[in-house]
Residue, then its C-alpha position, 0 to 999 in steps of 0.5 A: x317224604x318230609x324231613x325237618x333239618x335244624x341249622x344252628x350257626x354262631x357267628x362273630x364278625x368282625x371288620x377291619x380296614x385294609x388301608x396301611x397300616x402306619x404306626x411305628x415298628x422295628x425294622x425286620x419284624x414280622x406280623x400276621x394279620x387277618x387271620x384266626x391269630x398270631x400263627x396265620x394270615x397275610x404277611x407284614x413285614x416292617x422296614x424302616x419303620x412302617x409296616x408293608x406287605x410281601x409279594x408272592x413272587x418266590x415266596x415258598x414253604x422255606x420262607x414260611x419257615x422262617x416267618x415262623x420261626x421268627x414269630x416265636x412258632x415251631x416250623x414244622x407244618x409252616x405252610x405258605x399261601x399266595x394270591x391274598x388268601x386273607x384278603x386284599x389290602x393296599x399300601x406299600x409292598x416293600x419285599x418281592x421275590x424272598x428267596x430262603x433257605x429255611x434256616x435264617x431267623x429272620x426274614x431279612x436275612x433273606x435275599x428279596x428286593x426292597x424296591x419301593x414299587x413292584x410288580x406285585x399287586x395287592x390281589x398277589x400277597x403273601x400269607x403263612x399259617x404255622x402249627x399252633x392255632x390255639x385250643x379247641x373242642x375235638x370233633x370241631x371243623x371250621x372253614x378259614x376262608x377269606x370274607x370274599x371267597x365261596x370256599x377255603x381251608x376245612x381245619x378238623x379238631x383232634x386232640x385239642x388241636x386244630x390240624x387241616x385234612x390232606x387233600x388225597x381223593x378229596x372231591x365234592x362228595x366228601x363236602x357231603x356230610x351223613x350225620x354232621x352238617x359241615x361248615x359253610x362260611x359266606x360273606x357280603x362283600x363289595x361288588x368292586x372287590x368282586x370285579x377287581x377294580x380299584x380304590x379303597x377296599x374295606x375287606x371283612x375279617x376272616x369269619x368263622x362259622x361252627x356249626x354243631x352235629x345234629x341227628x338226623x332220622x335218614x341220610x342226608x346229601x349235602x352239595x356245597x355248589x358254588x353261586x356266580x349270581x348276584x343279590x345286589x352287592x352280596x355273593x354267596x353259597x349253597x347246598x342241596x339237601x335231599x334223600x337217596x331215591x326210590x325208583x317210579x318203575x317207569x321201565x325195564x331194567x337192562x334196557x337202554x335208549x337213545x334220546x332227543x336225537x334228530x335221528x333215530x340213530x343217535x341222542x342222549x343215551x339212558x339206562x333204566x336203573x332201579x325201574x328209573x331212566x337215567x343219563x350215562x356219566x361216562x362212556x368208553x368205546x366199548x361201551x358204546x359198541x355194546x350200546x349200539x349192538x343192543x339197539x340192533x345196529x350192524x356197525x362195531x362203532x359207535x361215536x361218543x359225544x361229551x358235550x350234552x349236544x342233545x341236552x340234559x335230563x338233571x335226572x340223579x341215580x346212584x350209577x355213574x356209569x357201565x364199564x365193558x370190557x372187550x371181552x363182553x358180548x353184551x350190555x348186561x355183562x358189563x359192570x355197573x359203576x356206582x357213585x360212592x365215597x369212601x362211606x357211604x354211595x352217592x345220589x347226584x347228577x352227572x356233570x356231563x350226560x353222554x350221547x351216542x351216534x350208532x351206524x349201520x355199514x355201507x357207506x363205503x366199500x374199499x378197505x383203506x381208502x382215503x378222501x378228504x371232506x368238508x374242505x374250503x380248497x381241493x387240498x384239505x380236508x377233514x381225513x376219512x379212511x374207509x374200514x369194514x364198510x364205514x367212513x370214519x375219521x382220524x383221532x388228532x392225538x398224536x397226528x402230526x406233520x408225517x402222518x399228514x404227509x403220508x396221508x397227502x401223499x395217498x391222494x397224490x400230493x408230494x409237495x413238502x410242508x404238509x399241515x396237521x390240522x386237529x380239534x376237528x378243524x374242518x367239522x365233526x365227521x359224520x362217522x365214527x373215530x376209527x384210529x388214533x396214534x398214528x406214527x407215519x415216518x413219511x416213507x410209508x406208501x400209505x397212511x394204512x401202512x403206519x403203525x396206530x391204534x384203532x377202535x376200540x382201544x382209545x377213547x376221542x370224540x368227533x371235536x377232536x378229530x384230524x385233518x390236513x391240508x396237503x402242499x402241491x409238488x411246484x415251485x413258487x411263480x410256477x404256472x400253469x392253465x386249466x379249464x381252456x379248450x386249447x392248452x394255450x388259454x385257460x384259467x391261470x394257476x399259480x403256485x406259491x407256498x407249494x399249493x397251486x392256487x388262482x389269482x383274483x380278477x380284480x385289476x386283470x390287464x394285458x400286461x398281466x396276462x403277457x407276463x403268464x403267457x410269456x412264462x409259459x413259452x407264448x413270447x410272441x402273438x397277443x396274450x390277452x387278459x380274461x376275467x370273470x371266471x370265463x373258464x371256471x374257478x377250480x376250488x383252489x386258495x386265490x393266492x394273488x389279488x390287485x396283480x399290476x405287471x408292465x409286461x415285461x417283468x421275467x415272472x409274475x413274482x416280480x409284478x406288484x400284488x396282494x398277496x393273500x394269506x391262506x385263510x384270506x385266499x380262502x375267503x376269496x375263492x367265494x368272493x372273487x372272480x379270477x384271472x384267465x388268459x388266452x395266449x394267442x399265436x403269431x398271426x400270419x404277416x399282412x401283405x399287399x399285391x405289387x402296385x402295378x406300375x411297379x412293371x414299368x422302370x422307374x427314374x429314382x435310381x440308375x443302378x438297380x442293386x445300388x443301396x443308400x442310407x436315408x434320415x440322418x447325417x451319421x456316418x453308416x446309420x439310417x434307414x436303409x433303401x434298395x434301388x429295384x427297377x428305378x425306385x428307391x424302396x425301403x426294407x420291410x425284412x432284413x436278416x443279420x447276414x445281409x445286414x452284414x454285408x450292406x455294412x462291408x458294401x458302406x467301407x465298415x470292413x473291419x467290423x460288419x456286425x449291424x444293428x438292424x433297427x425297425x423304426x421310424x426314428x430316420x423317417x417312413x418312405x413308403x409303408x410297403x416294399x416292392x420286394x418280399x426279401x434279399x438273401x444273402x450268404x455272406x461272402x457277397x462284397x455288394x448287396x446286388x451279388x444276393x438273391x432279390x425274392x419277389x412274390x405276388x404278396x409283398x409285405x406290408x412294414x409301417x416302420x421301414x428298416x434302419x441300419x446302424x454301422x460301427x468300427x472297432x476300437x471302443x472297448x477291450x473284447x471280453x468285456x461286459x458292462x450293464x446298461x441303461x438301468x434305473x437302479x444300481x446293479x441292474x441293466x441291459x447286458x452288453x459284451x465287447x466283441x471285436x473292439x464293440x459293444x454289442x447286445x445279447x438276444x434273450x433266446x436261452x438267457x437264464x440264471x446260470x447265464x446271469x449268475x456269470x456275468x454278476x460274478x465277472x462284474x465283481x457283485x456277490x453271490x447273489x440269485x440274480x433277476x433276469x429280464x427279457x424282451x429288452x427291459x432296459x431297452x434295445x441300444x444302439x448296437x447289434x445283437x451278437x450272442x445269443x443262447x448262452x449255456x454257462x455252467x456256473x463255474x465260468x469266471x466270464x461269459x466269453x468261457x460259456x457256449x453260446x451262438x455267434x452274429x450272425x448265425x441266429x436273427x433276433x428282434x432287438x425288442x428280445x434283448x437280455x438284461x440282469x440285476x445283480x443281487x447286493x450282498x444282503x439278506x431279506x428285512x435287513x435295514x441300513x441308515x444313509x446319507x449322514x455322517x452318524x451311524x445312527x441316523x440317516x435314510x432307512x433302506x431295506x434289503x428285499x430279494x437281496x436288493x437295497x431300497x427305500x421305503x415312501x415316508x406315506x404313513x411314516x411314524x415314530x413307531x414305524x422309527x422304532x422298530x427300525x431303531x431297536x432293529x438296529x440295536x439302539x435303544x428306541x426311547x427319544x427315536x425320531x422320525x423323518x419325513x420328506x427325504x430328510x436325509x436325501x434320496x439316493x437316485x439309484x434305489x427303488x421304493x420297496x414298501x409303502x404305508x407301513x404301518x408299525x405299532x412300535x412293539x415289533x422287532x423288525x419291520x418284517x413284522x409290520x404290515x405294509x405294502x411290498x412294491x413289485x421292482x418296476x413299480x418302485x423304479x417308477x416311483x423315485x421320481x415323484x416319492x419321498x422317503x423316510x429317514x430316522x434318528x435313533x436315540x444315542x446318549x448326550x454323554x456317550x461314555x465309550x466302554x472300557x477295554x482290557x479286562x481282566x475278570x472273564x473270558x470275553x464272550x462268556x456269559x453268566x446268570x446270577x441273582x437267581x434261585x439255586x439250581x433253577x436256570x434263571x437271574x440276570x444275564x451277564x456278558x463278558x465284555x473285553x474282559x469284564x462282566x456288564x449287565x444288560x439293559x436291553x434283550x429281545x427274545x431271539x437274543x435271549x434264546x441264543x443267551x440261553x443255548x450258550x448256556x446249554x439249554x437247546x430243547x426250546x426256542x423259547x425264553x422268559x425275558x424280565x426287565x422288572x428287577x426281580x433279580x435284584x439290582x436296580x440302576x445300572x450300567x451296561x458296557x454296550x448298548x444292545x446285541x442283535x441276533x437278527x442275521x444269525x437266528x441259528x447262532x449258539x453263542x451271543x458271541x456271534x450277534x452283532x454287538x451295538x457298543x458305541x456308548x455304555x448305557x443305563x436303565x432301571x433295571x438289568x434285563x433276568x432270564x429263565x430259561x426253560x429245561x426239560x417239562x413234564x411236557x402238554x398237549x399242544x393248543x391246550x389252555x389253562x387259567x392259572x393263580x386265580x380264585x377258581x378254575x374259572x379265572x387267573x392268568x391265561x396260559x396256552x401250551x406250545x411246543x410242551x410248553x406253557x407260555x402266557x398270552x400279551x395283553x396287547x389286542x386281547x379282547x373279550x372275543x378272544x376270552x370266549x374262545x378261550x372260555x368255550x375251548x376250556x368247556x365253561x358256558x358262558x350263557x349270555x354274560x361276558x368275560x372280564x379281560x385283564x391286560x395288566x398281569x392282574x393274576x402275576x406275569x407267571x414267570x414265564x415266557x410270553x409266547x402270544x400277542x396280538x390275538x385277532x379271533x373272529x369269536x366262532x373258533x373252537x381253540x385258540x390256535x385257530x386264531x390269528x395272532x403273532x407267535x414268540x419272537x415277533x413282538x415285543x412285551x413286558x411281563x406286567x401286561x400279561x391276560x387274565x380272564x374270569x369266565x363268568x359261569x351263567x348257572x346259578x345253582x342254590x344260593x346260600x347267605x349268611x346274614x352279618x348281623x350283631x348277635x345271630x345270623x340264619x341260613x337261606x336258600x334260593x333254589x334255581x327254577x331249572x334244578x328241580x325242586x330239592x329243596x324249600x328253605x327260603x330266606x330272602x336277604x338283598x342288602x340285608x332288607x328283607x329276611x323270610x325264614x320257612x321251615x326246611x322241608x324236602x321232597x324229592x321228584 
């Protein structure tokens, strides 16, 4: 059927530069310009003497008001407009932040601010509309729009007057029009205006089109689609005009099918309505079992697709979609919903054609189990419960931390920390989405035992389905081996994070490998090092790569290492091999057959049982030899008991300890001894009353035995002292026992032991390091406790039980020692080695020891983040290389090649290499270190005291709009309130829980003015709440006052009060043109927050795009890192973003959260996500008398229409009549 449509349009253009406006005004008038008349437009506003612009910022319904007022207008209807409504201008901005009552007369008498530059940008004016609009014709409907825009404000004459239509239930089938033909405006603009760039815009002035009503013989529907395409430098608009349909007859009515699926059980579900099939625009659970009962499958459920996986029809009908209920038992009692407006019914095509997956049951048999699937490591998983024959997976809505941990805790894993992952964060199931709403308190015996909502009583699809990863119940350094054939050998587990996890092969050494084994109680025998996976790789995060251990460390958390993110390790189990040890035991003790002439008396000795010291000229020291049978013959054994009485025998009778020394320091006679041992009970005066023991087999000892002698008096019994450590606080520990030093085995040394012997030597209460196997070397005195077992409370280690010399034999290579812990915490920093507090060599607290950090890679920006940690201001920082401050001789080097953008507030948050406490020891000889210099004023004015104005401690918000929980932060300084110049975001949520505002630990921080005030003084310099994150009160943070300081502007604040709350992950585009562009804000903790420019890319942009369900097709999305769409006055929660460009939200990214970095509010994201579908292109040529209508239909819409008129640069104009034929 053809119809002949007539479009009539009259059109007066009319162009206006948008450069300033320079000529002379009186100071507090107000105009508006760009619009219809006097009553509308963007606001100018004139201030000594010239005409500027007025931000949008704050700028609200009051403020119009007055505007109207002003300008001579009734108030009532007075209606503001933000985001340059009437076109972009450049020039002076000379107001931001108006704030009103309504009740001034004029606009100045408003609070705002007058600063000659702003954060407002000419993209973020303000403009007003008031009630009056001059004459008109009833029936009459403009559209006021800016020339840049596809759409503005439909304006509907009544009475004469023009008056705007309430936006309730207004939607794209109220643009359709049954017998009139609604306005449509469209302009030709510059394609730098489109794109947003830069330089002199010449904007068009607002045009308006009327066109009048004309009869038609049938109805008409008109879609008014917006174009994203371009023609040359032209943008434009559409519609589609076509009659309601018919129907071919092609099918059955009441039958339904499944289409374009890759299997019979699932594809894009139609309908045949009125003899036509046609795509579902919507579907319920309940419809969807229906659907599938229908089509003969036995399963209730049935899994519904919204993302058109199995493509489009574009086929129009007049029904949107069925609507079952449960109590239908079939298809054909559900209702037919049918596309209509308030009038008349509507023939369009879906935005979205549903799919559907249907199941037959058995693919599980056990009610209520549980499993995990399609996880990288055994302890995550997509989560899967059987029901009523069918795997079927969890809906994330409300799936949160107890739900994954009753989950986790099914399959056996009780460690605490368990994470709730959603947005199908391991897949889309295979099954259907059986539950949703889970609400687990965690003492449930099983995730089927929590309260929730199963099918069909919620509505989720497969990309919106749960999973967790579950922790492990171990302890961090913990070890364990899996896969050897024998319990001592096997692939080397290692928790960290409460997940057991693997460790790289990579770099694998003995030394490594005698570090787990001696963790795992193999202290003697070979512990040797396996790689390549030999005894398999378990499926399992690799947690440790590049390990480097000496041997001798106390766990392999002490040893130098990567260590590996989860996703990392992740990546690295498919990468990698891993590290695998076998703890070999003890071999027995080589021996020799006697030599035979050892029958035969020798002449070396006359006293056979006579002993001697050989080797060195001190008095009771050298290597010990044994007269048997006339030869002199070295001591291959020798316990603590004879050693004891070889002392009494040489005159030591007031102390008969002895160090028993195995070496081959006093020189080696003989490899061999021509006896096996002498036993001795202790009360013998002379070695020849023991018990000499022969035997075919006499051991073999390339170090003959040494002996060392002592007599009291050279300490006071009780006490105890560390010995031979490279740092401070650390060494071997040594115990004063009867007027000598002497050592302590390490059998039975642990914490608690450690812990006594720190606290009696006067250091904190500190978790103390403690080393075996005689790190800091055996010393030259005896060992003579052993097995300590202290409780803790001991105020020394003589109160504690222990085993006494010489009821125990210890090898000297087993001797304890300890590092005391310094009295600071992880990541806190401190300046050395000069009289200022404000330079020096930067040292950083690690496992509450003081260290230095290499001045490899050492940069100003790396100098900055110490300087703001430090509470300085960081402008003028200095950095310092080659141990400019000096190098202190008794710390260790803790980081190396830290590498800071300068924007972080602690170096915690650079990246850096962490060395294990060996390794640093090992490099203070040969590294040097970084110093800095912090910025302080030439003029250092000290604050004043004694006020009397305020509480000291009390803080204030002032400048801010009344009633909201925002303005510049106050603090009362010894009595008088000071503005701040600097506050970071921890700081800042401290400020705002002593203002009472506890929900959220998340603050807007402004330093742009926008409370007014600008050059200022603060009474001090910064506060820092890094050592007390928890605090309620800025009172409890350290306070850097040393000088007063100055700034441009004070630091604002608004604090964020209760919200009306949204879904966590989610992402919005706020304040732009459409909902494919603004600012980008991303809902955390039931927050939104904006996103730091810093590192925002285009692929980040897709992510965010695809997860707000606009296809980008093969154009890219333009990124703005400036706050091109406003800062949004809220807190910036993101920065950082690094996103591979394959994750489906956001949060899948990586990327650093609130409170870790550092960033103004004029570098906030925007995106414009370019929509690739070019619908129907309508242009309205600007000519001087009369302009014609066009359209351009795309090829893959169908034919709805022929009405061409081609204009590319207004070149060419082709004009056919408008005809139509629907397919």
């Amino acid at each position: 059927m053809n119809k002949t449509l007539l479009i009539v349009a009259a059109l007066s253009v009319t162009l206006l530069s948008s450069v300033a406006i320079v000529e002379s005004c009186s100071t507090g008038s107000v105009r508006l310009v760009w619009g219809l008349g006097p009553w509308e437009g963007n606001l100018q506003v004139c201030l000594n003497g010239v005409w500027g612009w007025v931000c949008h910022n704050f700028f609200n319904s009051s403020a119009a008001k007055v505007v109207c007022r002003q300008l001579g207008f009734s108030t009532t209807g007075a209606t503001r407009f933000t985001s340059s409504y009437y076109g972009w201008g450049n020039g002076t901005v000379l107001m931001d932040y108006v704030s009103c009552t309504g009740s001034e007369t004029k606009i100045t008498n408003c609070g705002y601010n007058t600063v000659l530059t702003s954060s407002c940008y000419h993209g973020t004016l303000a403009g007003v509309v008031c009630q009056s609009g001059g004459t008109c014709t009833n029936g009459d409907i403009r559209l006021i729009t800016a020339s840049y825009r596809s759409f503005g404000r439909v304006e509907f004459c009544i009475y004469n007057q023009w008056g705007t239509i309430c936006d309730d239930g207004w939607d794209s089938s109220d643009a359709r029009v049954l017998h009139y033909i609604v306005t449509l405006v469209v302009q030709i603009m510059d394609e730098d205006l489109y794109q947003l760039g830069s330089g002199m815009l010449v904007v068009p002035a607002v045009t308006v089109v009327y066109l009048r009503a004309v009869t038609l013989s049938a109805p008409i529907v008109v879609l008014v689609l917006k174009s994203r395409s371009r023609c040359s430098s032209s943008s434009a608009f559409g519609l589609i005009c076509y009659s309601p349909s018919q129907g071919s007859g092609t099918c059955t009515d009441g039958t339904v099918r499944l289409v374009n699926g890759s299997t019979s059980n699932e594809g894009r579900v139609e309908y045949c309505y009125n003899g036509d099939w046609v795509p579902s625009c919507g579907m319920s659970s309940i419809t969807a079992s229906l659907v599938c009962k229908q089509l003969g499958y036995n399963s209730t459920y049935g899994s519904v697709f919204n993302d058109e996986r199995f493509g489009r029809s574009n086929s129009k009908s007049y029904l949107h979609y069925k609507s079952c209920s449960s109590s239908h038992q079939s298809l054909s009692q559900c209702t037919d919903v049918i596309r209509r407006s308030s009038c008349d019914i509507s023939l369009a095509a879906c935005s979205t054609e549903y799919g559907l997956r249907c199941y037959n049951t058995g693919s599980c048999t056990n009610d209520g189990e549980i499993r995990l699937v399609n996880g990288t490591i055994e302890q995550e998983g997509r989560a899967e419960i059987c029901l009523n024959g069918v795997w079927g997976a969890i809906c994330h809505n409300g799936w949160g931390t107890s739900d994954a941990f009753v989950f986790c805790k099914g399959l056996g894993y009780r460690g605490s920390g368990s994470i709730a992952r959603s947005n199908a964060y391991f897949g889309e199931t295979n099954g259907p989405v059986l539950f949703s709403y889970f609400r687990c308190y965690g003492y449930e015996s099983g995730i089927y035992s929590c309260s929730k909502s199963s099918q069909p009583n919620f509505n989720c699809t497969q990309q919106y389905t749960a999973g967790v990863t579950c922790k492990d119940s171990c302890s961090n350094g913990q070890l364990k081996l899996r896969g050897g054939k024998y319990f001592n050998e096997g692939t080397v587990l290692v928790c960290y994070n409460n997940m057991w996890g693997l460790i790289s092969d990579v770099a694998w050494s003995d030394g490594d490998a005698r570090v787990v084994c001696n963790s795992l109680g193999y202290h003697n025998g070979i512990a040797k090092s396996i790689r390549g996976s030999y005894y398999g790789k378990p499926r399992l995060p690799v947690h440790f790569k590049h390990v480097s251990c000496f041997g001798q460390e106390p766990n392999i958390l002490q040893c130098s290492k990567t260590i590996l993110s989860l996703d990392n390790g992740k990546l690295a189990l498919n990468t990698d091999d891993v590290a695998g040890v076998d703890c070999i035991h003890d071999e027995p003790t080589e021996c020799i057959a006697p030599p035979s002439w050892i029958n035969t008396a020798g002449s070396q000795c006359q006293f056979n049982g006579a002993i001697r010291l050989e080797g060195s000229e001190e008095a009771g020291t050298g290597r010990l030899e044994y007269c048997y049978n006339g030869y002199w013959s070295p001591f291959c054994k020798l316990d603590p008991v004879a050693a004891s009485v070889v002392c009494k025998q040489l005159g030591f009778v007031n102390y008969t300890a002895a160090s028993i020394i195995p070496t081959t320091d006093f020189g080696v006679v003989q490899n061999f001894s021509l006896f096996n041992n002498i036993v001795c009970n202790g009360t013998e005066d002379y070695v020849s009353d023991c018990v000499v023991q022969t035997s075919e087999c006499i051991p073999l000892c390339p170090k003959n035995i040494g002996i060392k002698c002592f007599n009291p008096g050279m300490c006071t019994t009780g006490d105890i002292r560390l010995v031979d450590g490279i740092i401070e606080n650390e060494g071997r520990i040594e115990i004063c026992t009867d007027g000598v030093w002497g050592a302590v085995c390490d059998e039975g040394w642990g914490k608690t032991d450690a812990h006594v012997a720190c606290a009696q030597l006067g250091h904190p209460d500190k978790e103390p390091v403690v080393f075996r196997n005689s790190t800091f070397g055996a010393g030259q005195y005896p060992v003579v406790h052993s097995n300590f077992s202290c409780g803790g409370w001991e105020s020394s280690l003589t109160e504690c039980g222990s085993i006494v010399y010489p009821q125990f034999n210890c090898s000297r290579n087993n001797t304890a020692g300890v590092l005391c812990g310094y009295d600071c915490e992880d990541g806190e920093i401190r300046l050395v080695g000069s009289e200022s507090n404000y330079e020096g060599t930067v040292e950083v607290c690690h496992d509450h020891i003081w260290g230095l950090i290499s001045d490899s890679s050492w940069s100003t920006q790396n100098a900055e983040v110490v300087c703001r940690q430090l509470g300085y201001e960081i402008k003028e920082t200095i950095s310092f290389n080659d141990s400019y401050f000096g190098k202190p001789a008794n710390k260790t080097v803790h980081i190396s090649d830290i590498d800071c953008t300068g924007h972080e507030r602690t170096i915690s948050d650079c990246t850096r290499t962490t060395l294990s406490l060996e390794e640093g020891k090992t490099m203070i000889p040969q590294t040097n270190v970084a110093g800095v210099k912090c910025y302080t004023p030439d003029q250092c004015i000290p604050p004043p005291t004694g006020g009397v104005s305020c509480t000291s401690g009390r803080i204030r918000l002032t400048g801010g709009r009344s009633g909201v929980a925002e303005g510049n932060i106050e603090y009362c300084y010894h009595g008088s309130w000071s503005l701040f110049c600097s506050l970071g975001p921890q700081e800042a949520v401290v400020a705002c829980r002593q203002l009472g505002y506890e929900q959220y630990d998340i603050t807007a921080v402004f330093n742009d003015g926008r409370f007014g005030l600008s050059s200022v003084n603060s009474l001090f310099q910064n506060v820092s709440c890094i050592d007390a994150p928890t605090a309620t009160s800025l009172s409890e943070c350290d306070l850097v006052d040393k000088c007063q300081s100055k700034c441009q502007y004070p630091i604002g604040l608004c604090c964020y009060e209760s919200t009306g709350g949204c879904e966590e992950g989610s992402v919005r585009l706020v304040n732009g043109s459409t909902g494919e562009s603004g600012r980008l804000e991303v809902c955390t903790n039931n927050i939104w927050g904006s996103v730091c420019g810093r590192g925002f890319s285009v692929t980040d942009a897709h992510v965010v795009c695809r997860q707000m369900g606009l296809e980008l097709g093969e154009s890219e999305p333009i990124v703005y890192t400036d706050s091109y769409f406003g800062d949004g006055n809220k807190a910036i929660i993101y920065s950082d973003f690094n996103c591979g460009g394959s994750e489906e939200t956001v949060t899948e990214c990586h990327k650093k959260e609130y409170g870790s970095f550092i960033c103004s509010h004029s570098n906030t994201v925007g995106i414009i996500c370019r929509d690739s579908e070019l619908f129907i292109i309508i242009v309205l040529l600007i000519a001087p008398i009369l302009m014609y209508a066009w359209l351009v239909v795309q090829q893959n819409m169908k034919a709805h229409s022929k009405c061409v008129i081609i204009i590319c640069g207004g070149l060419c104009l082709l004009m056919d009549g408008l005809t139509e034929k629907h397919q």
